[in-house]
N, C-alpha and C positions, 0 to 999 in steps of 0.2 A: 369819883374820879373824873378826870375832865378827859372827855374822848374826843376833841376838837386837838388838843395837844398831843394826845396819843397819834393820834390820827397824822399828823404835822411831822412827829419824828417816824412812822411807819415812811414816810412819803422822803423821807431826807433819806430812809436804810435805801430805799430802791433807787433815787437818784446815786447814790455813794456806790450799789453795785454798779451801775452803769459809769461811775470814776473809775471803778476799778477796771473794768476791763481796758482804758486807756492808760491805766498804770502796768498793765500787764503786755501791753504793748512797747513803755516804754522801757520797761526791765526785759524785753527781748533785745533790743537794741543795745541801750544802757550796757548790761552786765557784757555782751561781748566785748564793748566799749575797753570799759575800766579792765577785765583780764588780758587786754592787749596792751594797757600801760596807754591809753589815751588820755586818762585825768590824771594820770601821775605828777605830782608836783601842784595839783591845783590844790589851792589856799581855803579855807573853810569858807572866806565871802565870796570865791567862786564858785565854789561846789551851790554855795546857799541863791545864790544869783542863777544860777544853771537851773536848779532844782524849779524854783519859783516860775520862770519862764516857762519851764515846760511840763509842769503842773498847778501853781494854783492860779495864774496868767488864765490859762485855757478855761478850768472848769470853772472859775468869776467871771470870767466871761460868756462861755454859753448860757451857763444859770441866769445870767442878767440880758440876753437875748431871749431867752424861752418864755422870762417874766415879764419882758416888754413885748412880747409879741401877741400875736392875735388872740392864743390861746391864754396868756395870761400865767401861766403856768408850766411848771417843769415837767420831765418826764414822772418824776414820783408824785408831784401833786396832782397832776391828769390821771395819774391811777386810783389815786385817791379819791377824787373828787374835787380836789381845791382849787380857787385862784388867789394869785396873788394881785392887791388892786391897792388903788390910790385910799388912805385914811381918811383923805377929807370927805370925797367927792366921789370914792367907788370906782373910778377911770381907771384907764390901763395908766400901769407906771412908766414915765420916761427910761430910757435906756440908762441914764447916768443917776436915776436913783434906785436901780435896781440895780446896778453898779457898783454904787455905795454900799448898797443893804449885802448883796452877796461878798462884797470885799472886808465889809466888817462879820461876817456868820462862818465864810469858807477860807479865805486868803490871809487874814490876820491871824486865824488861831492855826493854821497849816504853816505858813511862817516861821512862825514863832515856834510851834514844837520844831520843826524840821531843823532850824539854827539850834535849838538845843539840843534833838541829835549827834547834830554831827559835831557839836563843842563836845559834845560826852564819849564821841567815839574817840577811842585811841588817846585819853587825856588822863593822866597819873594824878593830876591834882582838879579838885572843881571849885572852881572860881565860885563867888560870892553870887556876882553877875548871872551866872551860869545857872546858880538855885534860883533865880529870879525869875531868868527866864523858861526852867523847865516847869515852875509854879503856874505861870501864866498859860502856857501852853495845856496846862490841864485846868486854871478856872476858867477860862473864857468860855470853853466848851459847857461845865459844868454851868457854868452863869445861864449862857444862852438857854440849854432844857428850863435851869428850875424855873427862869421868864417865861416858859410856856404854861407854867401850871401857877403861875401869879396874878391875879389881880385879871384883867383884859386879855391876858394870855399876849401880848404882844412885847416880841423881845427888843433888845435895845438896838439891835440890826434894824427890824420891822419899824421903830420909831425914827429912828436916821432917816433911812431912805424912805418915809412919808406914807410907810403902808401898811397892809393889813393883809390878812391868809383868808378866805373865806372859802364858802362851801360856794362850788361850781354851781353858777346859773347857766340856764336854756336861752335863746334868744330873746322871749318875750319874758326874761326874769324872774323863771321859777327857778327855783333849786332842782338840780340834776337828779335825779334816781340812780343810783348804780346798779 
């Protein structure tokens, strides 16, 4: 078994609990929202445009500050032990290819299931389009794991944005202890 990949999805469940408590925040709000008739009348690419803004907007974006930053790493890969770093060169990654990497791992496959959500909610017929996009929205996810247990373990996010998941080093370049 590969425990670098294990290790990789443990490190995305504990970032994803710490999403969730921001989703829990925003379904405090939210749900009084919509029981008062504030989205009423909203159209499925506004609801979908709402939703993105104020969820996969925010946590693509932290994830892509926390992997450029000093740490190198998220709050579940700091639990871990991992960083995230440059493929070539082992450097920290620029902000706009950690960017890329978390827009293609977090925000494309949230996207995508969340507009086929809400096309399936309340809809008598399903479109063609519809199976496509509810298809998508479950292989990306599926795609990204099984890349962790392939070949270098690096998935097609980690290749975009120019990088790589390692085991956290010390200043002078050992590998961490936990």
């Amino acid at each position: 078994m590969n425990s670098e990949a294990w290790r990789r999805i443990a490190a995305w469940l504990v970032d994803w609990l710490c999403f969730l408590a921001w989703l829990v925040v925003l379904a405090a709000i939210g749900i009084p929202l919509y029981l008062a008739g504030v989205t009423t009348g909203w159209s499925a690419a506004t609801t979908n445009v709402v939703s993105a803004l104020l969820t996969a907007v925010p946590l693509t974006t932290f994830l892509a500050v926390l992997e450029s930053g000093p740490r190198q790493a998220t709050i579940g890969k700091r639990a871990l032990g991992l960083q995230v770093v440059g493929a070539r060169d082992g450097g920290r990654l620029t902000f706009a290819r950690a960017l890329l990497r978390n827009a293609l791992k977090v925000a494309l496959p949230w996207t995508i299931g969340h507009a086929a959500a809400i096309g399936l909610v309340g809809s008598t017929t399903v479109e063609p389009g519809l199976i496509v996009l509810t298809a998508a929205a479950y292989v990306l996810p599926i795609a990204w794991v099984v890349t962790l247990f392939a070949g270098a373990g690096r998935t097609p996010y980690d290749r975009a944005g120019g990088a790589t998941v390692v085991r956290a080093r010390d200043t002078a370049g050992r590998e961490k202890i936990r």
